[in-house]
C-alpha positions as a Markdown table, in Angstrom:
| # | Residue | x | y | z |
|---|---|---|---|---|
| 1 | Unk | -15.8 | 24.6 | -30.4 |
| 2 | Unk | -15.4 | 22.0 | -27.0 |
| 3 | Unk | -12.8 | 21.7 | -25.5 |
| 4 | Unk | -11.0 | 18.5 | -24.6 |
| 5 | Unk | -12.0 | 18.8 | -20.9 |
| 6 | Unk | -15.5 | 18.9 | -21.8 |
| 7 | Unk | -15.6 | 16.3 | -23.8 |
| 8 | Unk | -14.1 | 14.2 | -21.0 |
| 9 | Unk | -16.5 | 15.6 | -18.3 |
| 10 | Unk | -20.0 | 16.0 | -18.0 |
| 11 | Unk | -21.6 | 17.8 | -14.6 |
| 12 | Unk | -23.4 | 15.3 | -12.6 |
| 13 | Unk | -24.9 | 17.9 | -9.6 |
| 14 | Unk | -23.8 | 21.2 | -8.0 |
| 15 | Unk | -24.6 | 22.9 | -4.7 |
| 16 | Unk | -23.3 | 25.9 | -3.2 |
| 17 | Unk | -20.4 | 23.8 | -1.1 |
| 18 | Unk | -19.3 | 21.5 | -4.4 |
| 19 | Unk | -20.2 | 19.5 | -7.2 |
| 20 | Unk | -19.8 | 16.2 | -8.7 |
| 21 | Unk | -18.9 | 15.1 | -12.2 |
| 22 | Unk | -18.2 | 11.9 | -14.3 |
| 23 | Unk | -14.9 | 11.2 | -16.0 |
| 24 | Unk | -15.7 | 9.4 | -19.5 |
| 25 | Unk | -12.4 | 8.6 | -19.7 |
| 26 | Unk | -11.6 | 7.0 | -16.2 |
| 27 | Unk | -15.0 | 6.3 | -16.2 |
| 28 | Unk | -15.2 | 7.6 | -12.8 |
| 29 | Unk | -17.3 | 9.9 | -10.3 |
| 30 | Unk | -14.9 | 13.0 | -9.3 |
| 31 | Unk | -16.2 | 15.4 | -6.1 |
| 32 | Unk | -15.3 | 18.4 | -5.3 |
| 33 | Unk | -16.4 | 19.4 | -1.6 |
| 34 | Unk | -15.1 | 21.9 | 0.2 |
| 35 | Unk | -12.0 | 22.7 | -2.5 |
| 36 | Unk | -11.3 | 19.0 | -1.9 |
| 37 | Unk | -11.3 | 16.6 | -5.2 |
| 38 | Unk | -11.9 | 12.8 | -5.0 |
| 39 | Unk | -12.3 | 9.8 | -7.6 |
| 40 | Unk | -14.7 | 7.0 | -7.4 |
| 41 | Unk | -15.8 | 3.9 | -9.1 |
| 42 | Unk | -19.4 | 3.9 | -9.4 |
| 43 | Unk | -19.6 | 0.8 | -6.5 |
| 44 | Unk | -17.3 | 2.8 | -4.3 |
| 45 | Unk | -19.2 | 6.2 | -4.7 |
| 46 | Unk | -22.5 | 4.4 | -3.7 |
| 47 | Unk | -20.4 | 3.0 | -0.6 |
| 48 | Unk | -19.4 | 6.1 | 0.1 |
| 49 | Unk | -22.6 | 7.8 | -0.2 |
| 50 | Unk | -24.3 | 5.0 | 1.7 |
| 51 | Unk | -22.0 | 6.1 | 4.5 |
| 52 | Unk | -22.4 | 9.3 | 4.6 |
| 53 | Unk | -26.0 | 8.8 | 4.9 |
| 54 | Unk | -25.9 | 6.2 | 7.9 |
| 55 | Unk | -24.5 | 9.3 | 9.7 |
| 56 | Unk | -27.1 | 9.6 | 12.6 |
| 57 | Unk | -27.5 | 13.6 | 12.8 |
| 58 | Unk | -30.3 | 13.5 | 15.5 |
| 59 | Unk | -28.2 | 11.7 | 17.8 |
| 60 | Unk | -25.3 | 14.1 | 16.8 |
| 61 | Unk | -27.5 | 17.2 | 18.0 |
| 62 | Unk | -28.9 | 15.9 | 21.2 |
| 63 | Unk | -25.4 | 14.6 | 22.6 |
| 64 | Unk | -24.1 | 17.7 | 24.3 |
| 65 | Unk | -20.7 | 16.5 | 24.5 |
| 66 | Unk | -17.7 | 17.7 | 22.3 |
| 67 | Unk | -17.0 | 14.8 | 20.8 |
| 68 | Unk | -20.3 | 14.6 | 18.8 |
| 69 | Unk | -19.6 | 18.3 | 17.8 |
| 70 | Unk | -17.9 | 16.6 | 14.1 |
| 71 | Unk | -17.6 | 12.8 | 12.6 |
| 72 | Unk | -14.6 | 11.7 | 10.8 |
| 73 | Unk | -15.7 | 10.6 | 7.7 |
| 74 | Unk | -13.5 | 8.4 | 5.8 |
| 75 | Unk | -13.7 | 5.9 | 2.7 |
| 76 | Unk | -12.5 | 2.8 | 2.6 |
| 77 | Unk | -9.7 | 3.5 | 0.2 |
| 78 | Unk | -8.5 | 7.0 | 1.7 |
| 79 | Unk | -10.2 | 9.1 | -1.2 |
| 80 | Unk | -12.3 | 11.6 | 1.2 |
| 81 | Unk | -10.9 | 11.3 | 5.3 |
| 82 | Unk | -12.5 | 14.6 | 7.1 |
| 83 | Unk | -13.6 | 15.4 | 10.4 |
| 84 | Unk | -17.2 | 17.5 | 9.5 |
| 85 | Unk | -19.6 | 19.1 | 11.6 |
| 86 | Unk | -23.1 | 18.4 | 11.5 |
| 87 | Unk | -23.6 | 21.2 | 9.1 |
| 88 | Unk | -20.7 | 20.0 | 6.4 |
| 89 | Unk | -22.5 | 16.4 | 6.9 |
| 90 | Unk | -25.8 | 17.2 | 5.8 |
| 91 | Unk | -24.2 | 19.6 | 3.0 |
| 92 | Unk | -22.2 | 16.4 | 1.8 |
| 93 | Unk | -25.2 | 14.4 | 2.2 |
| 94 | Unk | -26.9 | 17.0 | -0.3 |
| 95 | Unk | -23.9 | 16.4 | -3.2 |
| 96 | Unk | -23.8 | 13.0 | -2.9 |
| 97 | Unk | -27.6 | 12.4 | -3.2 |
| 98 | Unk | -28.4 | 14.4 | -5.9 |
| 99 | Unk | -25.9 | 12.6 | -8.0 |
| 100 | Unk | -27.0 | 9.9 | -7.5 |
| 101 | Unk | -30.4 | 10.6 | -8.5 |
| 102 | Unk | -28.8 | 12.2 | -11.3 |
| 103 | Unk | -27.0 | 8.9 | -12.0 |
| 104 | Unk | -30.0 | 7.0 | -11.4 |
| 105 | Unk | -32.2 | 9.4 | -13.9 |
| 106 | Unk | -29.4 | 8.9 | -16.5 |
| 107 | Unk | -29.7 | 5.4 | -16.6 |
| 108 | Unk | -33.6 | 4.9 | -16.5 |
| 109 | Unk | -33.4 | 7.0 | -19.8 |
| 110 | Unk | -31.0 | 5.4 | -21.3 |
| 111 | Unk | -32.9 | 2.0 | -20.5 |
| 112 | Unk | -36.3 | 3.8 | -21.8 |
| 113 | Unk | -34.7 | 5.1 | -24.4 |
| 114 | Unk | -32.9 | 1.7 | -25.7 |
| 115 | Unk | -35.7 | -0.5 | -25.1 |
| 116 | Unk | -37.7 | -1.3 | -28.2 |
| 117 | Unk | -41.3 | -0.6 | -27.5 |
| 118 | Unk | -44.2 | -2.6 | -29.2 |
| 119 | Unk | -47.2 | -0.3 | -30.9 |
């Protein structure tokens, strides 16, 4: 028999570093990176993720200074505020991508899947 909590949750995407799920009943996207949880609304996960990705890593690993050694990265609503290194970045990069292809695959089927089709 389920249990409440998976009823509630359904795994969006895991790596070895975290993993993402969605909330049915906040109706919200919940990761876990790095023992660290935080909620999204679908529009602020794809800001987020958007973010994260703008992160220039090649400029990163030619600048031989010590400031370029980590980023904060932050969102605008103070779910996720870390300073990573470029290693962490690209390994957040990784969660937050795949679920949204996993989001994204989700909803093409659902649209496939709902659309009546003419024989």
């Amino acid at each position: 028999m389920k249990q409440i909590s998976d009823l509630t949750t359904n795994v969006l995407f895991e790596t070895e570093k975290g993993y993402s799920y969605q909330c049915d009943v906040t109706n919200s996207i919940i990761i876990n990176f790095a023992d660290t949880f935080s909620t999204y609304k679908i529009q602020d996960f794809l800001i987020f993720q958007r973010k994260v990705n703008s992160v220039n890593i090649l400029d990163m690993l030619y600048d031989l200074s010590d400031q370029s050694d980590a980023q904060l990265i932050e969102t605008t609503k103070r779910n996720f505020s870390h300073k990573l290194n470029i290693c962490e970045i690209v390994q957040l990069r990784e969660l937050l991508n795949g679920t949204k292809f996993t989001l994204s695959l989700h909803s093409m089927l659902c649209d496939i899947l709902t659309t009546p089709h003419l024989i």
